[in-house]
N, C-alpha and C positions, 0 to 999 in steps of 0.2 A: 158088414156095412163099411163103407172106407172113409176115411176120413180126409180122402183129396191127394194120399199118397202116391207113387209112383214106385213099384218095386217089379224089375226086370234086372235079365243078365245082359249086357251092354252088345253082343251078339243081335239081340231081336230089334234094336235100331238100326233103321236102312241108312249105308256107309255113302255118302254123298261124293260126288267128284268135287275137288276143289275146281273154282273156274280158274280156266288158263292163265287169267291176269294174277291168279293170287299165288299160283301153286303150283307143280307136277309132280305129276306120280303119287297125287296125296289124295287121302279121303277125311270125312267131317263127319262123324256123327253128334247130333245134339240131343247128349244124355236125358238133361234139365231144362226147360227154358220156361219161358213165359204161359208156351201155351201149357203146360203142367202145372201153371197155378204158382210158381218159382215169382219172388216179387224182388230179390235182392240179387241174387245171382243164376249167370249160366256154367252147367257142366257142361265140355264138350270133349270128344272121344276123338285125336289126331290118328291118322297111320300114314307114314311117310314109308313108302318102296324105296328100295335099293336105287340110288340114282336119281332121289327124288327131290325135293325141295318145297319150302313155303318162301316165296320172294322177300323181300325186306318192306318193313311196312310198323307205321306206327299209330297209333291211336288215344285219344285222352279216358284209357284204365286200364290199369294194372293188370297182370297175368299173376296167377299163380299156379304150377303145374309142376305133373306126377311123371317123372319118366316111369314104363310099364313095363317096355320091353326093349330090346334091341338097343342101339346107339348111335349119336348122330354128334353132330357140332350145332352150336346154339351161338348167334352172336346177338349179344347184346350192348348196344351203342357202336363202340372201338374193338371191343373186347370178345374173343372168339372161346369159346367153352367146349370142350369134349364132352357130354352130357353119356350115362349109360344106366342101365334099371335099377333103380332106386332114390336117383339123385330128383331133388327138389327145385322149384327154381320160383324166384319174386323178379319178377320183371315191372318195374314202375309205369305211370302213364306217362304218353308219349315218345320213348326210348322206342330208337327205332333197332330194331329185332329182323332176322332170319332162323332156320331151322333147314339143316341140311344131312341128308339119308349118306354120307359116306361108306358105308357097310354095304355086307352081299345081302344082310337079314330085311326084315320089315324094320322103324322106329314109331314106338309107338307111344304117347302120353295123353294125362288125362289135362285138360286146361280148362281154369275156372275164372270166371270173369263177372263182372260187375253188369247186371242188365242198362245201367243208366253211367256216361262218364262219368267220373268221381277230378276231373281236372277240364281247365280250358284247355283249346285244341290248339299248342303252342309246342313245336318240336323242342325236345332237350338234345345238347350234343352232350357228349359222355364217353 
């Protein structure tokens, strides 16, 4: 009998295109969310291709995320990060962020998020 869990290998989630305005060369899977009964946060499953990118873009909550695989560069505000598998990364709300596939490999991480803002929607520079 279950008790509302959700146990799968992150494979058997269909890998979404990012839309054009947000993304290239990238996919979304959404590990966790709401429709699984998730009431505090979402896991989501990135894979950025060689060449690829998520545009720069900010939001009012926090990021917290897993690099998995591969490596890429991460900017966060001003400040540009070589990111590679195993590094961690806290990204606050509204700090405006990119993610970019410099390598020949895939870059892949896992990033966790707040279902509801945790801040007003008031850009930081940094």
């Amino acid at each position: 009998m279950s008790c509302g869990e959700k146990i799968m290998k992150f494979t058997e989630v269909k890998a979404e295109e990012l839309k054009p305005d947000f993304g290239l060369k990238s996919t979304i899977r959404w590990l966790i969310s709401e429709a699984d009964g998730a009431r505090a946060s979402a896991m989501r499953y990135f894979q950025i291709m060689p060449g690829g990118r998520i545009f720069p873009h900010h939001h009012p909550w926090e990021h917290e995320i897993f690099v998995v695989r591969g490596e890429g560069k991460l900017r966060v505000g001003r400040r540009w990060y070589q990111v590679s598998e195993g590094t961690f990364i806290f990204i606050p709300p509204n700090v405006e962020h990119e993610y970019v596939n410099s390598s020949n490999q895939p870059f892949e991480f896992i990033c966790v998020i707040p279902l509801k803002p945790t801040a007003k929607d008031e850009p930081v520079e940094c």
